[in-house]
N, C-alpha and C positions, 0 to 999 in steps of 0.2 A: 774598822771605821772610826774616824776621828770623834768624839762626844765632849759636847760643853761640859765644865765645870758644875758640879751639884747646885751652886747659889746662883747660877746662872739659868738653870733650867727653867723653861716653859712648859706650862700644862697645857694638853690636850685632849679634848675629850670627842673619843670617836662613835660614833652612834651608828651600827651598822657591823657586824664581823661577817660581811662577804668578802669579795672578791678584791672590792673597793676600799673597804675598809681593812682590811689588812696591810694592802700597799701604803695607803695612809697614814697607817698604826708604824707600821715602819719603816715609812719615809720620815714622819716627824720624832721616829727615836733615835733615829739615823742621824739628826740635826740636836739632839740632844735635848729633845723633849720629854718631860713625865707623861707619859702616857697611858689612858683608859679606855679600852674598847670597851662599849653597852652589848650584847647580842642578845634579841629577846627569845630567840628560840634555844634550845636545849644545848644544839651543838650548831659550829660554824660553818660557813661557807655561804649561806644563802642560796642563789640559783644552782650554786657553783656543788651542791652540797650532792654525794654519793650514795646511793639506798643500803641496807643493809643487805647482806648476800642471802640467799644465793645469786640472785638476779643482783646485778653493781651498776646500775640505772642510774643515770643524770636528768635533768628535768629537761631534757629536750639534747639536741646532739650539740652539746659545746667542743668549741676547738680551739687549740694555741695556733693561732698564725704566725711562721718564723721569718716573716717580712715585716713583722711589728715591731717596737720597742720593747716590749713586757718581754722575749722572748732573751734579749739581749741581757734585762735587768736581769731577770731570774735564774739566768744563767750564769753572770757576775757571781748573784748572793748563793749559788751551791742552792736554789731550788729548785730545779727545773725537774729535774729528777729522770727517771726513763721515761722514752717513748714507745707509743705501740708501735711496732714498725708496718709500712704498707704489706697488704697480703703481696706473697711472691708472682712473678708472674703470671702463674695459671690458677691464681686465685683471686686475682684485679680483675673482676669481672663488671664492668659500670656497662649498665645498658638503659637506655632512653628510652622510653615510652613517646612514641609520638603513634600523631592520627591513628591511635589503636592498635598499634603492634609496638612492639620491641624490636629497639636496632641499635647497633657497637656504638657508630659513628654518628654524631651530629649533624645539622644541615652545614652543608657547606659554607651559606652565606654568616651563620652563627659563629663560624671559626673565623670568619673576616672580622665581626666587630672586636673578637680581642687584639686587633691590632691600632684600634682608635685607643687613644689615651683618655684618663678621664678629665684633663684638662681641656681636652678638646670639645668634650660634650657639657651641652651650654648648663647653666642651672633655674633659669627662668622658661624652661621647655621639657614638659615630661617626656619621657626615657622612650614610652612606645613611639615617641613622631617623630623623637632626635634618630633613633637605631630605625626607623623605616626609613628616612630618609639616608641612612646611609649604606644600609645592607637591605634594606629590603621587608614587605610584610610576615615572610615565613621568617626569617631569620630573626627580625625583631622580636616577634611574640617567643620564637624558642629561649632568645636569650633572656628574655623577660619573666617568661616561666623558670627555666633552670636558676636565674638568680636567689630566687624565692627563699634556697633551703640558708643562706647569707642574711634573709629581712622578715623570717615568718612574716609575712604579710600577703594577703589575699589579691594584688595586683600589683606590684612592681612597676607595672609599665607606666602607671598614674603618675611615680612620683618622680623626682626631679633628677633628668638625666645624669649630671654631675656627680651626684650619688649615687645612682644603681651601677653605674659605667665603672669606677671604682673598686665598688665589688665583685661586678661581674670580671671584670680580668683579675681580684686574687683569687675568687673563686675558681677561676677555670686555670691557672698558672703551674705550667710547668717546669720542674717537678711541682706539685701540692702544696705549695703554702700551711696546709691544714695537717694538723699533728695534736692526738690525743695522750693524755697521762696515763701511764699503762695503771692497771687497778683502779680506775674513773678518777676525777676529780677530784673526790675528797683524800686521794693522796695528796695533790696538790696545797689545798688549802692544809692538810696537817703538818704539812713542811713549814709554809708558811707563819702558820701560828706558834711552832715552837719557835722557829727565827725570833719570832715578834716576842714571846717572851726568854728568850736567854738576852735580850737586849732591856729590858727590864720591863714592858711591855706587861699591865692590869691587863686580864682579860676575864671580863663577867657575864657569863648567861646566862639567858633567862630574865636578862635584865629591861626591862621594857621601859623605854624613858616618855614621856609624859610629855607635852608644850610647859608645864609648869615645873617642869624638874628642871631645864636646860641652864645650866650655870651661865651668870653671867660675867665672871671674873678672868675666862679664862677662854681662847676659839673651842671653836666647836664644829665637829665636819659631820656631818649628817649623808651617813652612805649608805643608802636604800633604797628602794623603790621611789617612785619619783610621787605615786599615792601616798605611801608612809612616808614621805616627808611632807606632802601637800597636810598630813594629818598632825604631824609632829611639829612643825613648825605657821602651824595654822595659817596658811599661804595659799588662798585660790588659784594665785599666777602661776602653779606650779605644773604649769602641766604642757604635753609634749604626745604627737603622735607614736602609735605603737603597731604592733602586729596583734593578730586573734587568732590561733594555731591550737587544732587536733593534737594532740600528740600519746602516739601508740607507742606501746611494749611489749613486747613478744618473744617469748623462749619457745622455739622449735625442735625438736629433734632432728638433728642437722642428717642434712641429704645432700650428697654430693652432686654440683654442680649450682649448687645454690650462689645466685650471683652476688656482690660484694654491695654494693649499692645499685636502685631504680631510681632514675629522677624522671618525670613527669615535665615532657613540655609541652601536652596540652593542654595544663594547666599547673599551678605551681603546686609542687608534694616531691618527696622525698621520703625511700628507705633506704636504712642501713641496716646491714647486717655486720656489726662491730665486732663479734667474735673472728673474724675475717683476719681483723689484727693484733687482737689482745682476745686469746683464749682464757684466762683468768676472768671474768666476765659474766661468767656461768659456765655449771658444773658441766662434766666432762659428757661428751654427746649428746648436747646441745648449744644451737645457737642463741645468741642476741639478738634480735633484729628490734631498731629503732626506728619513729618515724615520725614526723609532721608535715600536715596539711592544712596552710593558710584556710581560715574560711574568712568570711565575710563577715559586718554586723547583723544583716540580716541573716544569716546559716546558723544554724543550729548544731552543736556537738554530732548529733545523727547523720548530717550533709557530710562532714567530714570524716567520720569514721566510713561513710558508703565509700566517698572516693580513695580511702586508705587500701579500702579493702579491694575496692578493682584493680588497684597498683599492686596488691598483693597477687592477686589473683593471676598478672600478667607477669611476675617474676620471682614468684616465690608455687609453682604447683603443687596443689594437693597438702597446700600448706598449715586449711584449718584442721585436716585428721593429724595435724603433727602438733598443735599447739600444746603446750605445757603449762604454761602460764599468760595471763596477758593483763593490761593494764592499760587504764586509755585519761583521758583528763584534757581538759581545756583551758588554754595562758592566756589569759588575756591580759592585752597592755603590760607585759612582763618579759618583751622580748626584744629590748632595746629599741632607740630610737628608729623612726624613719621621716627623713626630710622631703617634703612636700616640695612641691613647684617653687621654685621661688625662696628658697630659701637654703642656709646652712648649716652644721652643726654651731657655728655661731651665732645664729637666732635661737638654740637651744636656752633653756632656762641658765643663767651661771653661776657660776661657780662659785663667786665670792658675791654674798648676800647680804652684806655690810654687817655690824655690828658684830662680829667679829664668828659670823656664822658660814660656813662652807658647804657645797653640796657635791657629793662626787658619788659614781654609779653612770649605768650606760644609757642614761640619758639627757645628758647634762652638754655642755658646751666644752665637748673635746673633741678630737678629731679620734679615727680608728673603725677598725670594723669590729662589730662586738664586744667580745672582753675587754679589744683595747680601750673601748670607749671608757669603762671602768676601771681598769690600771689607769691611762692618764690623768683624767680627772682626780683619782686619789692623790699622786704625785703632786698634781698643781694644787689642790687644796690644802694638802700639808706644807708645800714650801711657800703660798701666801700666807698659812697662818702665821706660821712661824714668822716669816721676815714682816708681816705685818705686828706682831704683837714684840714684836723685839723694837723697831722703829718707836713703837707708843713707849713701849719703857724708856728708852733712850730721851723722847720728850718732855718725860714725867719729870 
């Protein structure tokens, strides 16, 4: 990569070592900035971050989507690294939870809407009355459920066609769109952050930056949570609908015929059984099996571990005399944006917050389904800082 001259360089200071802030960390070292990531916690990555083994847990089912940008970059910069590959034929086993049983196959009206685009579906009309009217009341609600495991959120169908339509056809896209880092995530981010520093890339944890710490001589991209920046950057406006999601974990003593994934469309939930494709995941004879289920403001952490557990019940048998370990917890507003009626990722809070302050993370004013929302935004905040604070020098 090309890099500016030493007396030429721009400082940048990133506040944040997820997902977000690494892209940002070096995209703006990439343009030949000094660069410092802040991370307050011990070790990197944020959501993105791996558990300690033997269980290799993520904070809910993250995916690379290889219809997105991030997959292209990463692959450019030699990070991508391996994937888990899908399980083999007779180990792809997705079955449906509908009206109370388990079936292979979807409603048929549900395989029609991925062939509306999501240009087509308006965004001033939420998703359940766009997808009724055009496939139909069973087909709408399934689609609207199975999206779910795309928006952790509690109805899908509420918010803004334009959006759910979107996700529901990369969700359901053939082949998969969706591709996990084999050894969880935090292989990923630890590629990353050595990238970030052999490019010369400060990286400090543990470092908790303050509203009154934040330099003002120099940008500053603020990649966090969209609360820990409403906190950091003492900004009310800062704020953006989210999802409120169950999310279980479970090591089983793996039984053959155990299905690969259950998705739920009579209401929105999801399991995965991720040892399916990455056996390194947990020790040998047993499985992983992951899961979330949107609840509501009003449900309570116990609503949704009930309906985690009838979803278990209907595709995992005889599954609690097998439990090994388990783990359960509750995300709230921590699972990327969701756009209401009426609205787009560009009524999102933005990115460039004047004075020469930036916000990037997956709920900000970028386009993408998940991760990507957080790659982009990093990208765009590092290349307006930069071209922004090179412009001011050049005026000076």
């Amino acid at each position: 990569m090309h890099r500016a001259r030493t007396q030429d360089r721009t400082r940048v200071t990133v506040v944040g070592g997820g997902f977000a802030g690494l892209t940002a960390a070096i995209t703006a070292a990439e343009s030949g900035a000094e660069v410092t990531v802040h991370e307050a916690h011990r070790t990197l990555g944020g959501r993105a971050r791996t558990a300690d083994g033997p269980y290799l847990t993520n904070d809910g089912p993250h995916a690379l989507y290889n219809g997105g940008p991030h997959w292209t970059w990463l692959k450019q910069r030699g990070l991508l690294g391996p994937m888990a590959p899908l399980p083999p034929a007779e180990g792809m086993r997705l079955r449906l939870h509908r009206n109370g049983t388990l079936h292979r196959v979807p409603p048929f009206a549900m395989l029609r809407l991925t062939r509306r685009t999501a240009e087509s579906a308006p965004v001033d009309t939420d998703f359940l009355t766009w997808a009724t009217e055009q496939v139909g009341a069973e087909g709408a609600r399934a689609a609207a459920h199975y999206v779910g495991v795309a928006l952790f959120h509690h109805d899908p169908g509420s918010l803004s066609a334009r959006f759910v339509q979107e996700r529901f056809r990369r969700a359901t896209a053939l082949p998969p769109e969706a591709h996990y880092p084999r050894g969880g995530w935090g292989n990923l981010v630890e590629r990353m952050a050595d990238h970030a520093w052999s490019m010369g890339v400060r990286i400090e944890t543990g470092s908790r930056i303050g509203p009154d710490e934040l330099p003002d001589d120099h940008p500053v991209i603020v990649a966090t949570t969209l609360s820990a920046a409403r906190r950091i950057l003492d900004d009310p406006s800062l704020t953006w609908p989210s999802g409120r999601t169950m999310l279980i974990d479970l090591a089983l003593r793996t039984r053959k015929g155990d299905p690969f994934v259950v998705s739920d469309l009579d209401a929105p939930g999801w399991i995965e059984r991720f040892t399916a494709q990455d056996r390194t995941l947990a020790p040998e004879g047993e499985s992983l099996v992951q899961g979330q289920v949107p609840i509501a403001p009003d449900e309570s952490k116990a609503d949704g571990t009930a309906r985690a557990e009838r979803l278990l019940d209907a595709g995992f048998p005889g599954w609690r005399e097998r439990v090994v370990w388990r783990r359960e917890s509750v995300s709230n507003g921590r699972t990327g944006a969701v756009d209401p009626v009426g609205t787009t990722w560009r009524d999102r809070p933005a990115i460039d917050r004047g004075n020469g302050i930036y916000l990037a993370g997956d709920q900000v004013a970028a386009p993408g389904l998940l991760t990507e929302v957080s790659f982009n935004s990093g990208i765009e905040a590092a290349t307006l800082a930069i071209r922004t604070k090179r412009l001011d020098l050049k005026r000076a």
